[in-house]
Every structure is written in structure tokens, then in C-alpha cells.
C-alpha positions as CSV (number, residue, x, y, z in Angstrom):
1,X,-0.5,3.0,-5.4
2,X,-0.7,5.6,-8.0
3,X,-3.0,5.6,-11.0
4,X,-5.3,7.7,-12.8
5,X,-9.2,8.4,-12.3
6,X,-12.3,9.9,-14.6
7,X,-15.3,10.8,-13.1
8,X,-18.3,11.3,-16.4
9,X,-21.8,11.3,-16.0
10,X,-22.1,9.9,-13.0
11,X,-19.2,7.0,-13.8
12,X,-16.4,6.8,-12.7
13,X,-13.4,5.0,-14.9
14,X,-10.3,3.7,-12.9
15,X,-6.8,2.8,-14.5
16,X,-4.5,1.4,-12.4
17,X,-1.4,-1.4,-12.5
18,X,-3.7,-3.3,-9.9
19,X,-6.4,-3.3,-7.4
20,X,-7.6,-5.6,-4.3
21,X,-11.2,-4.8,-2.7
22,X,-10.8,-3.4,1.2
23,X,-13.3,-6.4,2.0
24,X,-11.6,-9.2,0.7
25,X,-8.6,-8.0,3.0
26,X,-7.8,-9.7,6.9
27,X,-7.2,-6.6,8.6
28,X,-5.2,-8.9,10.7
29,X,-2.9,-9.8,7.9
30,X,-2.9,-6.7,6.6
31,X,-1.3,-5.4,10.3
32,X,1.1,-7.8,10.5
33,X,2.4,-6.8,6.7
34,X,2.4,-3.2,7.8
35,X,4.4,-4.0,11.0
36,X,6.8,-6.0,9.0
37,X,7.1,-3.3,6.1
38,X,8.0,-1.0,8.6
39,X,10.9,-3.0,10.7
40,X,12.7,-3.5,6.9
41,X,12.5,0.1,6.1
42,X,13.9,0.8,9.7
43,X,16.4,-1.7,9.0
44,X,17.7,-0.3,5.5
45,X,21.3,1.4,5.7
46,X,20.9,5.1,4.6
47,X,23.5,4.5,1.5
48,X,21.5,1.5,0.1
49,X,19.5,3.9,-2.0
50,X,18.0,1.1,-4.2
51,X,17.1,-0.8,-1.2
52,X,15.0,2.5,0.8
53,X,13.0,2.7,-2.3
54,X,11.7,-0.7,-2.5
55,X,11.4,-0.8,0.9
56,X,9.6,2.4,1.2
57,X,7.3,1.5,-2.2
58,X,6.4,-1.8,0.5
59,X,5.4,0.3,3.6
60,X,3.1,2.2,0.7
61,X,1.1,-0.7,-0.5
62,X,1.0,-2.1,3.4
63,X,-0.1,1.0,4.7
64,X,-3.0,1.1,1.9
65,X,-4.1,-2.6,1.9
66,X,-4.1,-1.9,5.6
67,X,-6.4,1.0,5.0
68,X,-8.8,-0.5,2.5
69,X,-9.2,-3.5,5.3
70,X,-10.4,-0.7,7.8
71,X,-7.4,-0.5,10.0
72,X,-6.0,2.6,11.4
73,X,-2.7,3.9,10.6
């Protein structure tokens, strides 16, 4: 979900807010939170601006925990 990335002498240095490893995921879970992400930002009224973002920021980190568990998008 954003963050920055070095790669030095064969190392790579990572800085992010957070990370999860793609095998510690249920892919199963992770489809249902995708699903779900997706039904609230279909739900969201156009003029709740403040809502759309949080919602849309949601159907982000779904769609990439989904991702890192190996499901397809």
C-alpha cells in the first residue's frame, strides 16, 4: 500500500507503514474481504467524498492481501 524500496548489493531494504507475508494469508478470507470491499465502495453516495476515499483505500489493501495470497483479481 505505498512505500519505498532500495535495492544495494544484492539487498534489498523495504520501508513501509506495514507488511503481511502472501503465505500467512487464507486466500479464502482474503476473497471474501475483497468482495465485501467492493459492495461498500459500490454502496458509497458520489458526494460522500470522505467516505469514497476510505472506501477506495479498503478495496486497495483487499485487492493486495488478495494478491499476495495468490488469488486472481
Amino acid at each position: 500500500m505505498g512505500g519505498f524500496a532500495e535495492v544495494e548489493n544484492n539487498e534489498v531494504t523495504i520501508l513501509v507503514n506495514g507488511a503481511e507475508r502472501g503465505d500467512k494469508i487464507k486466500k479464502e478470507d482474503a476473497q471474501a474481504a475483497f468482495q465485501k470491499a467492493q459492495e461498500r465502495l459500490e454502496g458509497v453516495l458520489d458526494e460522500d467524498r470522505q467516505e469514497k476515499i476510505r472506501a477506495t483505500q479498503a478495496l486497495k489493501r483487499a485487492r493486495a492481501r488478495l494478491q499476495a495470497a495468490g488469488g486472481v483479481v
